[in-house]
Backbone as CSV, one residue per row, in Angstrom:
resi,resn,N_x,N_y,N_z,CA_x,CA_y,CA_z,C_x,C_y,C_z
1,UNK,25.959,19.129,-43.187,24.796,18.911,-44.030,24.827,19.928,-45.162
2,UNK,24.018,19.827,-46.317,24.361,20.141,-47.806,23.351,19.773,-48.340
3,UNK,22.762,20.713,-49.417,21.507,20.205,-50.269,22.535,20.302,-51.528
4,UNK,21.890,18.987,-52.615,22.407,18.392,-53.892,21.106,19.187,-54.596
5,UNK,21.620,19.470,-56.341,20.827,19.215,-57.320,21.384,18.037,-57.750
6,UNK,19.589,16.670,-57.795,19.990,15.872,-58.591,19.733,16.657,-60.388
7,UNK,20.088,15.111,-61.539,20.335,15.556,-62.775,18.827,16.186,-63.134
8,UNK,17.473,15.909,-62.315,15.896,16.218,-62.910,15.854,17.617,-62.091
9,UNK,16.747,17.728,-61.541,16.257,19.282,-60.852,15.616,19.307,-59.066
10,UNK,15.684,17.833,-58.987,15.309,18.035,-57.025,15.851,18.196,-56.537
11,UNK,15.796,18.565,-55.371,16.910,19.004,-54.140,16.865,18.402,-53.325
12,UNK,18.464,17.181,-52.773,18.395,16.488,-52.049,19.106,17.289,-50.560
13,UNK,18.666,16.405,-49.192,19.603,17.389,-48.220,20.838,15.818,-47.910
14,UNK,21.943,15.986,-47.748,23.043,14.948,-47.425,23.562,15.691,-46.173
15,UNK,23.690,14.569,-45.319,24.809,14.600,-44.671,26.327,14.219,-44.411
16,UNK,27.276,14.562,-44.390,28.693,13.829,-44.586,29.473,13.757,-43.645
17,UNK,30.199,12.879,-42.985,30.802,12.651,-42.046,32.566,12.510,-42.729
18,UNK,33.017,13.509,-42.356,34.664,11.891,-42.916,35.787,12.616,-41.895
19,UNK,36.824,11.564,-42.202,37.749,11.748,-41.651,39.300,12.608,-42.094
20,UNK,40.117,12.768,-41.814,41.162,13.396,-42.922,42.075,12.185,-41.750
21,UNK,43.347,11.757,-42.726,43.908,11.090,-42.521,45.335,12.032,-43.396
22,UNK,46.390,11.674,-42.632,47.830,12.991,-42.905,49.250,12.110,-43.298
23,UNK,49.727,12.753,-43.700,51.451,12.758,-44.220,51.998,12.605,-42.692
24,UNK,53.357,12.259,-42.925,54.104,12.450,-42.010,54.558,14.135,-41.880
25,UNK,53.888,14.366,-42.910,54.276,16.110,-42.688,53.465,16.959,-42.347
26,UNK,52.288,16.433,-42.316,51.069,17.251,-41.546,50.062,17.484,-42.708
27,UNK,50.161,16.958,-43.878,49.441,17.426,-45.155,48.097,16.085,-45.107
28,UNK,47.425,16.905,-46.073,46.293,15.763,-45.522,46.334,14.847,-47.038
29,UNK,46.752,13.534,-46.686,46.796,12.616,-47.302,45.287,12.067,-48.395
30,UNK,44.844,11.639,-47.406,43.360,11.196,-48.067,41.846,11.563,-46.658
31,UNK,40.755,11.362,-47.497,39.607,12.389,-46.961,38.917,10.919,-46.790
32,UNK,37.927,10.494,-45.666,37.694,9.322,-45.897,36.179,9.214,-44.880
33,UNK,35.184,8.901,-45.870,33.847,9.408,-45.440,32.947,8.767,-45.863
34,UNK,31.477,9.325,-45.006,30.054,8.985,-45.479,29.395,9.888,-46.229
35,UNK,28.415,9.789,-46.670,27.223,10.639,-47.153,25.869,10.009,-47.132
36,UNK,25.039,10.727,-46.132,23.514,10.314,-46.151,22.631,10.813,-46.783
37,UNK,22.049,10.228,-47.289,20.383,11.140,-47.980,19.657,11.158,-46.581
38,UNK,19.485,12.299,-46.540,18.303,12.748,-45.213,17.617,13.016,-45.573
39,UNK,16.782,13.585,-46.554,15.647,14.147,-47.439,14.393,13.767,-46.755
40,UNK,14.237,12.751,-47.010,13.265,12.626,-46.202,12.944,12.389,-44.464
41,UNK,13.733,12.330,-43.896,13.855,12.922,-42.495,13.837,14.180,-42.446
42,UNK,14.333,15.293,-43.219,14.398,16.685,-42.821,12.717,16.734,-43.127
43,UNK,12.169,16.082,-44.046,10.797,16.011,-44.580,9.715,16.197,-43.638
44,UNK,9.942,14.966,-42.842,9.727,14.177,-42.026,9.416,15.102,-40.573
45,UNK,10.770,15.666,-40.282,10.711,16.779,-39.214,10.047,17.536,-39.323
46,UNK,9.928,18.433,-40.385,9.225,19.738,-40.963,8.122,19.470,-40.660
47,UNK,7.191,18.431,-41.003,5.869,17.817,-40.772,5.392,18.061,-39.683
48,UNK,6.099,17.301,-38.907,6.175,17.126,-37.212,6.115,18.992,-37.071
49,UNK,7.109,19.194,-37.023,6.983,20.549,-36.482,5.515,21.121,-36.711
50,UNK,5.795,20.974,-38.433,4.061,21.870,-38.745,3.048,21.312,-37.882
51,UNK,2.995,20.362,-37.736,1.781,19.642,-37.255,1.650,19.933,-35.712
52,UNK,2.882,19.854,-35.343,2.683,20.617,-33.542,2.087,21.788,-33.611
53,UNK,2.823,22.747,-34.289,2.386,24.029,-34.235,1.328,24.173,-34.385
54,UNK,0.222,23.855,-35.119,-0.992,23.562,-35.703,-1.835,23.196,-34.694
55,UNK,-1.506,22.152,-33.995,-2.269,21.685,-32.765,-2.332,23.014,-31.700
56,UNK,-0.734,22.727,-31.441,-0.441,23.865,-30.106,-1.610,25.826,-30.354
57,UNK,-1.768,25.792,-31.816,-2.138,27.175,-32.379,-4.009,26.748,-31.975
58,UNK,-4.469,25.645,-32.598,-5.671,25.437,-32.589,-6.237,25.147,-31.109
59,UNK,-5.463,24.928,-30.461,-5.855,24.589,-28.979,-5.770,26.036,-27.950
60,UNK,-4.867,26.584,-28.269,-4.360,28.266,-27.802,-5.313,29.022,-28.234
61,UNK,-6.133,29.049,-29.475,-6.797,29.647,-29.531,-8.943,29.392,-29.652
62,UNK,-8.866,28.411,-29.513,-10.599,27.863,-29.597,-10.871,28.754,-28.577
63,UNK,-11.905,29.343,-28.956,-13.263,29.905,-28.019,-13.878,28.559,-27.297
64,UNK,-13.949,27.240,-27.899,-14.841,26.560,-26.929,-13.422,26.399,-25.948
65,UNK,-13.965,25.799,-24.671,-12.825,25.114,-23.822,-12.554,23.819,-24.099
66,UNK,-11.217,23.220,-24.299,-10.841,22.184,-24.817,-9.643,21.073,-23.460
67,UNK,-10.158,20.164,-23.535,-9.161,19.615,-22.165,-8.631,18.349,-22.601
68,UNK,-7.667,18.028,-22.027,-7.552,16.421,-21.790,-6.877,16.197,-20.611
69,UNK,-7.462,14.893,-20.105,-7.423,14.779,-18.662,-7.044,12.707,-19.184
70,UNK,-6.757,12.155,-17.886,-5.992,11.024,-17.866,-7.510,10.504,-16.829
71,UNK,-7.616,9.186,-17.768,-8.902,8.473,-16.894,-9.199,8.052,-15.796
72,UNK,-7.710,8.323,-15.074,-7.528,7.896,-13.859,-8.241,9.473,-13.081
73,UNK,-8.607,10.432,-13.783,-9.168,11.505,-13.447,-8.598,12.883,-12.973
74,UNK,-7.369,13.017,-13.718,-6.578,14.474,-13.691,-6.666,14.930,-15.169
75,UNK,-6.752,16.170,-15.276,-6.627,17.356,-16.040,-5.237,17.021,-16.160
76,UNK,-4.922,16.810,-17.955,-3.214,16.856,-17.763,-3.338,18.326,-18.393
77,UNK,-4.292,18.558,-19.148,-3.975,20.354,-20.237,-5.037,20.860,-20.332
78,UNK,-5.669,22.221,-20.071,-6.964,22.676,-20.664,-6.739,23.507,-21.203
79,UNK,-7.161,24.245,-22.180,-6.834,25.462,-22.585,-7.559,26.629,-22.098
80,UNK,-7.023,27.994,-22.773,-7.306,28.823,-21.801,-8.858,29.423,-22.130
81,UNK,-9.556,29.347,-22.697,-11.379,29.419,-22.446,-11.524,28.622,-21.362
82,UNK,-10.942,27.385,-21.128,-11.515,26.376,-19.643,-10.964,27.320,-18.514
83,UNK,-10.021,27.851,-18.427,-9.433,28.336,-17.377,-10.418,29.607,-17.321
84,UNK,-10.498,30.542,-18.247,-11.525,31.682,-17.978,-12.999,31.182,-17.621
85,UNK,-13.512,30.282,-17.879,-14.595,30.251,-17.486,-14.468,29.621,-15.852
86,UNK,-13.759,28.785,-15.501,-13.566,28.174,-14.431,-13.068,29.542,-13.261
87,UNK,-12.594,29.968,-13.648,-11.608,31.117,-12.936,-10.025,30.492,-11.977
88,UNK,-9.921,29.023,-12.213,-8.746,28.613,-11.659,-7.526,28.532,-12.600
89,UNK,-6.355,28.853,-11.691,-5.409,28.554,-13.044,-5.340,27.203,-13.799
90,UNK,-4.209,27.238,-14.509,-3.494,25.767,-14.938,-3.210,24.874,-13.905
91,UNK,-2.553,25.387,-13.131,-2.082,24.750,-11.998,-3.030,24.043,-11.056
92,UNK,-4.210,25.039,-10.801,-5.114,24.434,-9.702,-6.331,23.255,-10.457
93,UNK,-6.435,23.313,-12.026,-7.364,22.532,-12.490,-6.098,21.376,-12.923
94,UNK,-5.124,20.897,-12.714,-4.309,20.273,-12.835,-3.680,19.465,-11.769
95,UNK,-3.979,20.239,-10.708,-2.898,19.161,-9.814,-3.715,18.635,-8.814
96,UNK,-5.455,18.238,-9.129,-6.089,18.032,-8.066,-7.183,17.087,-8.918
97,UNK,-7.290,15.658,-8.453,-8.440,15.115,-9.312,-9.738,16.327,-9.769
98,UNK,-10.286,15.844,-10.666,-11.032,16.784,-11.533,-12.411,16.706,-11.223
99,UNK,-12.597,15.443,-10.234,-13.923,15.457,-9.488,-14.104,16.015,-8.334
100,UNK,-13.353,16.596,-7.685,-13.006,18.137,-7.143,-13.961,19.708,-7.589
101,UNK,-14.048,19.418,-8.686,-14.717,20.417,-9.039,-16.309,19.951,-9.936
102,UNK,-16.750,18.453,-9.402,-18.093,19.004,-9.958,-18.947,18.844,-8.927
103,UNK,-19.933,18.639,-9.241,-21.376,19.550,-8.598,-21.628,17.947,-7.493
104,UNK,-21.738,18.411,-5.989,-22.024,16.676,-5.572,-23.382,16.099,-5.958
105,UNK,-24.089,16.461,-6.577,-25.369,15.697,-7.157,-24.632,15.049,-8.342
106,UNK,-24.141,15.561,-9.249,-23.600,15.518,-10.163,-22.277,14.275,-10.536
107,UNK,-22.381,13.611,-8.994,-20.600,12.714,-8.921,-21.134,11.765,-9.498
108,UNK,-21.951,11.061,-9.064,-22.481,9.909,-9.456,-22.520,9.484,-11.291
109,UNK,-23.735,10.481,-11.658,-23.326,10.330,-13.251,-21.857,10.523,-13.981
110,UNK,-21.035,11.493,-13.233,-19.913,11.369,-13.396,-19.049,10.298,-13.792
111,UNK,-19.184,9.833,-12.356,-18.622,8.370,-12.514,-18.476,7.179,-13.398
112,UNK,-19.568,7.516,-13.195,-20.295,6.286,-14.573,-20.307,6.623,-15.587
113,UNK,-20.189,8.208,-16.310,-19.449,8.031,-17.613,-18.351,7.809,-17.859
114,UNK,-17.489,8.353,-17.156,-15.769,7.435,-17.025,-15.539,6.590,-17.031
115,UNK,-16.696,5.379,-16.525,-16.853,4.265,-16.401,-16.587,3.915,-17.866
116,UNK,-17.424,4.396,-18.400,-17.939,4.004,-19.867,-16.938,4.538,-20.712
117,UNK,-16.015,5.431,-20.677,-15.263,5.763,-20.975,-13.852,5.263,-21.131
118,UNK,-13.359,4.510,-19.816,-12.619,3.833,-19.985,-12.638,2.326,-20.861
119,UNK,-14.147,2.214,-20.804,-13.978,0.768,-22.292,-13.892,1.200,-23.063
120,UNK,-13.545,2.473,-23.467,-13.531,3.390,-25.428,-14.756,3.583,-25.686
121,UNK,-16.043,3.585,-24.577,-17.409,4.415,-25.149,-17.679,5.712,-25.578
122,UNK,-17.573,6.438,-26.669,-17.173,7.458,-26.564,-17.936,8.427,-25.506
123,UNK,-18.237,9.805,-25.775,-19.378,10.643,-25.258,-19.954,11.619,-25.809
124,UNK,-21.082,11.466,-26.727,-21.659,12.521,-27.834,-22.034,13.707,-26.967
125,UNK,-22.405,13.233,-25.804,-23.166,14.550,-24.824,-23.819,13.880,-23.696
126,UNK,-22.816,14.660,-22.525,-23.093,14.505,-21.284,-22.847,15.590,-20.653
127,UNK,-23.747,15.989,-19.695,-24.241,16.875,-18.984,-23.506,17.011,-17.249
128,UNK,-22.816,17.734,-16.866,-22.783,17.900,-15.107,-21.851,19.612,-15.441
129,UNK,-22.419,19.189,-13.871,-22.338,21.004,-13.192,-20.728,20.916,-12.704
130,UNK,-19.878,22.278,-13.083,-18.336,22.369,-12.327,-18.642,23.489,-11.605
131,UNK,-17.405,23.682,-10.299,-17.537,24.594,-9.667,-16.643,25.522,-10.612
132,UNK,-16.854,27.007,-9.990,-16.224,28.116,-10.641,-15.388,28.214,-9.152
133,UNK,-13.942,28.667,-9.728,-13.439,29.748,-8.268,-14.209,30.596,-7.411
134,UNK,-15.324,31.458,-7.663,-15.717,32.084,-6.850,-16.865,31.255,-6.504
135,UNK,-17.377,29.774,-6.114,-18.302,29.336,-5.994,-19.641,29.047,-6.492
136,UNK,-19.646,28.971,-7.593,-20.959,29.033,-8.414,-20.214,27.812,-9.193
137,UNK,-21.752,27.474,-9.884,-21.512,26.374,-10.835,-21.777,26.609,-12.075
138,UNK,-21.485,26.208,-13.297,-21.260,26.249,-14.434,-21.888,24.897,-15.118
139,UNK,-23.134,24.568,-16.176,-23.425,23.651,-16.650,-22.812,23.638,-17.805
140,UNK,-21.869,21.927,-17.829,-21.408,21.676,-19.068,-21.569,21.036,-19.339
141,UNK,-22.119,20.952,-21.158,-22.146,19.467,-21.778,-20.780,19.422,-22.015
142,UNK,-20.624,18.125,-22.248,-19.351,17.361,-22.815,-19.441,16.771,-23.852
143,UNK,-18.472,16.764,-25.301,-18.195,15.933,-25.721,-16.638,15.064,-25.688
144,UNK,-17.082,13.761,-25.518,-15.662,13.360,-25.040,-14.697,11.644,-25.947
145,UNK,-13.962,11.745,-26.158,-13.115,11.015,-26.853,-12.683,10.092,-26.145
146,UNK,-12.271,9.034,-25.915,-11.551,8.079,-25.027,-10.040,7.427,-25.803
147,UNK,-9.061,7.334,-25.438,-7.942,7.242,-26.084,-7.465,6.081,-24.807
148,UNK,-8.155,4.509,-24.670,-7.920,3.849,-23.836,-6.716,3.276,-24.055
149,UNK,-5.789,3.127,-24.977,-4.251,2.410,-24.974,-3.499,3.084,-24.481
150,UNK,-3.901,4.820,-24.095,-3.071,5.734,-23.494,-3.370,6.316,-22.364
151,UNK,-4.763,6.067,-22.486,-5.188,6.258,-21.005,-5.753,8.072,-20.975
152,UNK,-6.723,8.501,-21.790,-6.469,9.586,-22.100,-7.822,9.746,-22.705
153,UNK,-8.527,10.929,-22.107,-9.613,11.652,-22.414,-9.897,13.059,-23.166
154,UNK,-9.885,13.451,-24.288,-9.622,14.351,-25.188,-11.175,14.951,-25.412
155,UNK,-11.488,16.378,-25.093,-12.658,16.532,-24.412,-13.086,18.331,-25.172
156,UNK,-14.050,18.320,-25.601,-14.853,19.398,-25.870,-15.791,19.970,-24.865
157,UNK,-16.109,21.063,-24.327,-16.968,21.388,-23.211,-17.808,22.951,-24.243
158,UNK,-18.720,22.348,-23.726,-19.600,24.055,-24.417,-20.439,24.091,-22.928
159,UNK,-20.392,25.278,-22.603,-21.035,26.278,-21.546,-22.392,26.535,-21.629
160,UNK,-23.484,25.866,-21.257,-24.534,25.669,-21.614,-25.557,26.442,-20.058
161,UNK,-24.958,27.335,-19.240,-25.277,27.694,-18.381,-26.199,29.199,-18.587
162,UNK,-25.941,29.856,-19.635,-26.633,30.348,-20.155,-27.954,30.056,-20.527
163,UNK,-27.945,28.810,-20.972,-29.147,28.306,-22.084,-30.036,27.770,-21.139
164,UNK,-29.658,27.050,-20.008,-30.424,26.926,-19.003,-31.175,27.847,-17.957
165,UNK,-30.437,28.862,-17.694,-31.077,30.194,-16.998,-32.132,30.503,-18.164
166,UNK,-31.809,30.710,-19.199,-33.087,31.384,-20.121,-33.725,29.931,-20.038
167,UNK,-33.589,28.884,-20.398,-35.234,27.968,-20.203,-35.771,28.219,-19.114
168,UNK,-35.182,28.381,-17.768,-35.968,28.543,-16.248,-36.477,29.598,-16.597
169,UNK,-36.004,30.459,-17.244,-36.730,31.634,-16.612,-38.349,32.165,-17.859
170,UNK,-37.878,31.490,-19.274,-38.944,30.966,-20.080,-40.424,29.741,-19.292
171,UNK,-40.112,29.448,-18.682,-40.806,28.453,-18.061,-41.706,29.260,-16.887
172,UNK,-40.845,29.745,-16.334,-41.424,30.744,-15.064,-42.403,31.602,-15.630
């Protein structure tokens, strides 16, 4: 591979393939080949790359906790605010249906937003309790995405367990 100046001054990237073909004396007769414009595939890649990185950077680093889980009801990725607040690793909010960890009052509505979820309803805000590793529960709203041709739930969580202790205790 090889970048060209064309005659306006752009820079193309080529690739060339060829062959050498020889004398009976070992000299190389004739050179006998391709050349591709890749330009826009190397383009193309670069993109891709940027654009992973970008994701992979924005997800690595959000303060909110960010998940996506498969509607059939596994955690395929959370990032790591979900894991600190939860106190389980990757591993344990991953390899165990995800209704495992909410609140058993809480299964029912569960359910039935997944329900709704799996027809592509989205979820502006829904409410249930998760367990924490050390046994306590955690109130989270949800906002949630449905990605039904893939089967795939792309999910915002804000920690609203705070906000509820101060209304109880405003109320009291």
């Amino acid at each position: 591979e090889f970048r060209v100046k064309t005659k306006i001054g752009k820079i193309k990237m080529i690739k060339a393939v060829a062959s050498c073909f020889y004398d009976s004396e070992g000299k190389v007769e004739r050179l006998v080949g391709n050349n591709w414009d890749i330009t826009t595939l190397r383009e193309t890649q670069k993109k891709l790359r940027d654009a992973r990185f970008e994701i992979e950077k924005f997800f690595s680093i959000s303060l909110e906790p960010l998940c996506v889980a498969t509607i059939k009801g596994y955690f395929k990725r959370v990032n790591k605010a979900f894991i600190t607040i939860l106190g389980y690793s990757e591993e344990e909010l991953t390899s165990q249906p995800f209704m495992n960890f909410v609140h058993p009052e809480d299964i029912a509505s569960t359910l039935r937003e997944i329900e709704n979820l799996s027809k592509g309803v989205p979820t502006p805000c829904f409410e249930n309790r998760y367990r924490t590793k050390s046994g306590s529960y955690r109130h989270f709203n949800w906002v949630v995405v449905p990605d039904v041709e893939h089967e795939l739930l792309f999910a915002v969580v804000r920690d609203v367990t705070d906000q509820i202790r101060n209304q109880h205790k405003a109320l009291q």
